[in-house]
N, C-alpha and C positions, 0 to 999 in steps of 0.2 A: 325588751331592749330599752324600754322608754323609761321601763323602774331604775333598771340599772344605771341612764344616765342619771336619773335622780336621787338617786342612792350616792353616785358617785361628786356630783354637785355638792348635794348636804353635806359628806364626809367632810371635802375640800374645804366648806364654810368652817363647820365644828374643828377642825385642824387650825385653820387660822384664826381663830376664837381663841383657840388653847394658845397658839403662839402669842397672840397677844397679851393673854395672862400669865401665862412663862415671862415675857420680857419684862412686867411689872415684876414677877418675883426676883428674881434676880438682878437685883438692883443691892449693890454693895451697900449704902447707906441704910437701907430699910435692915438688909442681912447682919450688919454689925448691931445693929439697935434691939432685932431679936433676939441674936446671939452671944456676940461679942466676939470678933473676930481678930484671929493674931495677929499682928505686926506685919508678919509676912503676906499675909494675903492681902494685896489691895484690891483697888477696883477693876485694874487691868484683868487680874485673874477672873473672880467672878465673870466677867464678860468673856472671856474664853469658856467657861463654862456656861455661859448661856447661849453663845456662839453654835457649841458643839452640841448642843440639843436641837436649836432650830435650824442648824444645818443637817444633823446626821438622823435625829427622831424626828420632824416636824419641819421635814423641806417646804417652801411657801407653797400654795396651789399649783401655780402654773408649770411647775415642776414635776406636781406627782404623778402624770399620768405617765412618765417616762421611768421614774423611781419604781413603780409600783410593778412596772413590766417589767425591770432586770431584777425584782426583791421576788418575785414569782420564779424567777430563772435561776437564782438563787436559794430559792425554797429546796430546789429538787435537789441540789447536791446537799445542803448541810442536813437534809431528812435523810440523804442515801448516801453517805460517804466512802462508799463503793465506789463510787462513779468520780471520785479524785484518785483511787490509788491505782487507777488504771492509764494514769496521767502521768505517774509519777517512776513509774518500771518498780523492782522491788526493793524491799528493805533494804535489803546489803548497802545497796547503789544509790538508793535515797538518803540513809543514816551517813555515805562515803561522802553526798555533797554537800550535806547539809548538817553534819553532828548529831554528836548521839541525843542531843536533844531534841531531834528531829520529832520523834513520835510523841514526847508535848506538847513541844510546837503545835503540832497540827491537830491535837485533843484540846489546847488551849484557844484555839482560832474557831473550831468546831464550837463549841462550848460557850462563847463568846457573841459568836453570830446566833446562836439559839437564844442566847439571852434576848439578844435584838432582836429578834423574833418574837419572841415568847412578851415583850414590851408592846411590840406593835397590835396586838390583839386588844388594846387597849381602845385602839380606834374604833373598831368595830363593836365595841360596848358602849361606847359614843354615841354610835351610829343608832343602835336597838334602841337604847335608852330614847335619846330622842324621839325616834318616830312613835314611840308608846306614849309619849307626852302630846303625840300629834303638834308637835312644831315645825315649823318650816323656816327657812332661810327667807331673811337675816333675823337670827337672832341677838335679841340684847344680850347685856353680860347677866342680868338675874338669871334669864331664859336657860342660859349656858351652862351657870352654877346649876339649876334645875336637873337638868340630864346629867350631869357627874353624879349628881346625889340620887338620881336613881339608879346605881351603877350600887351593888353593896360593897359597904366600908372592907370585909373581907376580900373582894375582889378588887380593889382600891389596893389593897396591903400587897397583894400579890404583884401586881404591877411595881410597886417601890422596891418589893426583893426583887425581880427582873433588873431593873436599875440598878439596883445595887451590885448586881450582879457580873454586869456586864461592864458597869465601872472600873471593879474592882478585875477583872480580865484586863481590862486597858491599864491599868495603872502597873503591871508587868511588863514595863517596859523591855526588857533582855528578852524576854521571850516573844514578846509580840514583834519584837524586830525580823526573829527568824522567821515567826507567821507568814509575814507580810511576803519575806524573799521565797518563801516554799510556795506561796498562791500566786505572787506574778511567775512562778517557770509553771505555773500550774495554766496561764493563760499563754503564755509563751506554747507550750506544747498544744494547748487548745488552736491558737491561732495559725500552725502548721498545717491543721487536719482540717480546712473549712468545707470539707466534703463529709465529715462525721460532727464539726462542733457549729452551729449553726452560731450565729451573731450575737444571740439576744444572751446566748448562755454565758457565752463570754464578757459581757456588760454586767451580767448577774454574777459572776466571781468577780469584776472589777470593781463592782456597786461594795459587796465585802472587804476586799482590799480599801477601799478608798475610807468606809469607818474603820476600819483598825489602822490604815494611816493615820487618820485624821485624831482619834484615841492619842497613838506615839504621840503626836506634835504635840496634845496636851497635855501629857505626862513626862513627857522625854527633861524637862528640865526642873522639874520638883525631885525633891531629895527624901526618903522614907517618910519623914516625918509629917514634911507638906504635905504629899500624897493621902495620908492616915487625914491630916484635918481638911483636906477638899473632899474627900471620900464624906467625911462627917457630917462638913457642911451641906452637902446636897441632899444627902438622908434628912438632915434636921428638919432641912427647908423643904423637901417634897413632903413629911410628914405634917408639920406646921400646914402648908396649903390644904392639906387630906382634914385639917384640923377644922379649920374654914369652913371646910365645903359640909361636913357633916356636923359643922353648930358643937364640938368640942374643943371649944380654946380653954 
């Protein structure tokens, strides 16, 4: 028990390490200087993209231990997706309320939260890497870049398709709309049955709902083209940071 709060301590620290260095990256001035950034993207944007990382990937500490319980509650449905269409009665009556693009929809939303999944794993190579360095909290920022770089640059690239992945699901605005309305009647029906759906599971499809919300609001008013260059720009710039950390500028 006692590893495990320590385990869970250090995470918290390396998490908010990372966010700290996330909020230096994503600084519009440093980004146009790199890149050269269009007309259309100012600084307001970027900051919604940085926004939507240390809100939706890298909640602050104090938060995660409540995060980390409904993303556990959450695991169990988008691994068994069985356990939604039991929610939902059948096709016919699903595709009647919701369009025939209903069975997208809900492979688009599935798909989506895997990405965010399949990201988060990231931490926990965080976590390895560190304690093989034997450091402990608090770490400085050299200490930090230390443990990314013992994480291999392949397994580095992996996490940025994750990202890229799950970006590029949210920037589907039309369809993430329908997501969204098929998993709140998916907690709707859950919150009928409190004798079959216990609390936590329903915080765990709401934890889902609330990034593929949160995805919409950053996507819902960029038009194809904008979408294609924030898509870009965040690629550039996670790869740039990857560029850093393993001494390839």
């Amino acid at each position: 028990m006692e590893n495990q709060t320590d385990d869970r301590q250090l995470t918290n620290h390396l998490i908010d390490k990372y966010r700290e260095i996330l909020g230096q990256r994503y600084n519009h001035t440093d980004i146009d200087e790199r890149f050269g950034l269009p007309s259309s993207i100012g600084p307001e944007m970027i900051k919604e993209v940085q926004e939507f990382f240390m809100q939706n990937m890298y909640p602050p500490s104090h938060e995660r231990e409540q995060v980390d319980r409904a993303f556990d509650s959450l695991k169990r449905y988008i691994t068994d997706p069985i356990k939604i269409w039991g929610l939902l009665g059948n096709m016919a009556a699903a595709i009647f309320k919701f369009g025939a693009q209903f069975p997208s929809a809900l492979k688009a939303g599935f798909n989506t939260l895997h990405a965010y999944m399949d990201a988060k794993k990231f931490e926990h190579k965080m976590l390895a890497s560190c304690k093989e360095l034997g450091y402990t909290e608090p770490l400085t920022d050299e200490q930090f870049i230390e443990c990314l770089k013992g994480i291999s640059r392949d397994e580095a690239e992996r996490f940025i398709q994750d990202v890229e992945k799950l970006f590029m699901s949210l920037s589907d605005t039309l369809l993430l709309r329908k997501t969204i309305n098929i998993l709140k009647d998916v907690t709707r029906s859950m919150e009928a049955r409190p004798g079959t759906y216990p609390k936590e599971d329903i915080d765990g499809i709401n934890l889902g709902i609330g990034i593929l919300q949160n995805g919409h609001t950053l996507f819902k008013k960029m038009d194809a083209s904008m979408k294609n260059s924030v898509l870009r720009i965040i690629l550039q710039n996670e790869r740039w940071f990857l560029d850093q950390v393993y001494g390839e500028e």
